[in-house]
N, C-alpha and C positions, 0 to 999 in steps of 0.2 A: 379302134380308138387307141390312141397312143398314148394315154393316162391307163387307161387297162391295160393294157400292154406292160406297162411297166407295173402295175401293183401284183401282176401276176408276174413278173420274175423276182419280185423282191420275194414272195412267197417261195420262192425256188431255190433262191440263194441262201448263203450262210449269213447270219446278223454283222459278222463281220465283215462279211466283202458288200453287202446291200449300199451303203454310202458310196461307195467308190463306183460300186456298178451303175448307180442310179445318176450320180455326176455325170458318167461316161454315158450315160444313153442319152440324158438331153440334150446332152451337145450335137445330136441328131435332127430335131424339131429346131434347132436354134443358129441353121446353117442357112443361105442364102439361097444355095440352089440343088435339084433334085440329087447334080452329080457330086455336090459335095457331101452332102449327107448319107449317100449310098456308098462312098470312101469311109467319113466315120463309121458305119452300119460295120463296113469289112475290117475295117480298124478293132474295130469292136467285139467282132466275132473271131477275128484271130486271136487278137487277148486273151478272152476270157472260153475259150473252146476247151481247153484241156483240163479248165476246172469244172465248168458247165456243159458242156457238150450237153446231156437235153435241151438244155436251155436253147442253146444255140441253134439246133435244130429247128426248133420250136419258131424261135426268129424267122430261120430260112426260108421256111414253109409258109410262112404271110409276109414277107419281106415285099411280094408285088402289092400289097394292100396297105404297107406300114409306109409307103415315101409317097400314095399316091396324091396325099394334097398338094403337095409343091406342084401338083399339074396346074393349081389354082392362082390367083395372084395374089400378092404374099399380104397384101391388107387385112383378108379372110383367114389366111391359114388358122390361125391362132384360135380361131372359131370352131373350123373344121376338123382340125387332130384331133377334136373332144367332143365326146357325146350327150354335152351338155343341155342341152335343149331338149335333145329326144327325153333325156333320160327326165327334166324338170314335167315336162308332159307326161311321161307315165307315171310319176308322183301325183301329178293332176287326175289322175286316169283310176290309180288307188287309192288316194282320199276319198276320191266320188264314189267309187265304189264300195267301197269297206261296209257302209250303212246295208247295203241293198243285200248283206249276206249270200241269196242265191239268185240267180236268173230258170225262171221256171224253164226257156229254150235258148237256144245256141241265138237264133234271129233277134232273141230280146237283149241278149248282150249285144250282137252286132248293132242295135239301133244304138243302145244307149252309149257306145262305144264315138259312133257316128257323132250322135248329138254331141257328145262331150268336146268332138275332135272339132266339131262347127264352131261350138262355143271359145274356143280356145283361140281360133283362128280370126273370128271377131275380134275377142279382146284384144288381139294383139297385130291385128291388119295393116297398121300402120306404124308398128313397130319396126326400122331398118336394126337390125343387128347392128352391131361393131364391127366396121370396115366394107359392107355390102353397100352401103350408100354411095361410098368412092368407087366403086369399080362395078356399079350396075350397068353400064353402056357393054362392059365385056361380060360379063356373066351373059347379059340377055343375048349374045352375039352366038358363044357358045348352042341357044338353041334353035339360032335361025336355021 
């Protein structure tokens, strides 16, 4: 996720260079195509390498996981850089939880885990995301 991605190098950085650095990375997310933003990426890591080198590292090392939405068509990206949804569901997942204190077995968690994940998938079954409506014909193509 490329909103985590970036709150963990602000965590890295100095309070002083965190603005500039965080300018300079979403211009990343905010480029047209995979090959431009993987130029900002190198842009990026050559700048700021000799003050951060962990940091940069750090980058290199999920660099193949951090461009891979742009595989997608650019209606959704904005969707998919962020782990927005998972993470609203496991919110759903600890709310519901919290009351039931302990699960006497590993299986009674798995059901109720289940049920919750049913439940969820109901409520929201006919929900199209933001931008998945326009470009359902290619998504579903992807998994013929």
């Amino acid at each position: 996720c490329l909103v985590h991605v970036m709150r963990n190098i602000c965590a890295k950085v100095r309070v002083d260079d965190r603005e500039k650095i965080m300018n300079e990375f979403k211009q990343i997310h905010q480029q047209t195509s995979k090959k431009e933003a993987a130029a900002v990426l190198h842009k990026f890591y050559a700048k700021w390498n000799k003050a951060y080198s962990h940091v940069i590292k750090g980058l290199k090392e999920i660099e193949p996981d951090l461009l891979v939405f742009y595989n997608y068509p650019k209606q959704i990206r904005a969707s998919i850089y962020s782990t927005n949804m998972i993470e609203s569901f496991n919110n759903v997942i600890k709310r519901k939880a919290k009351p039931k204190a302990e699960f006497p077995t590993e299986q009674s968690l798995d059901v109720f885990i289940g049920i919750q994940a049913m439940s969820y998938n109901d409520r929201y079954f006919n929900r199209i995301h933001k931008g998945f409506g326009q470009v359902q014909d290619t998504l579903e193509s992807y998994f013929d």
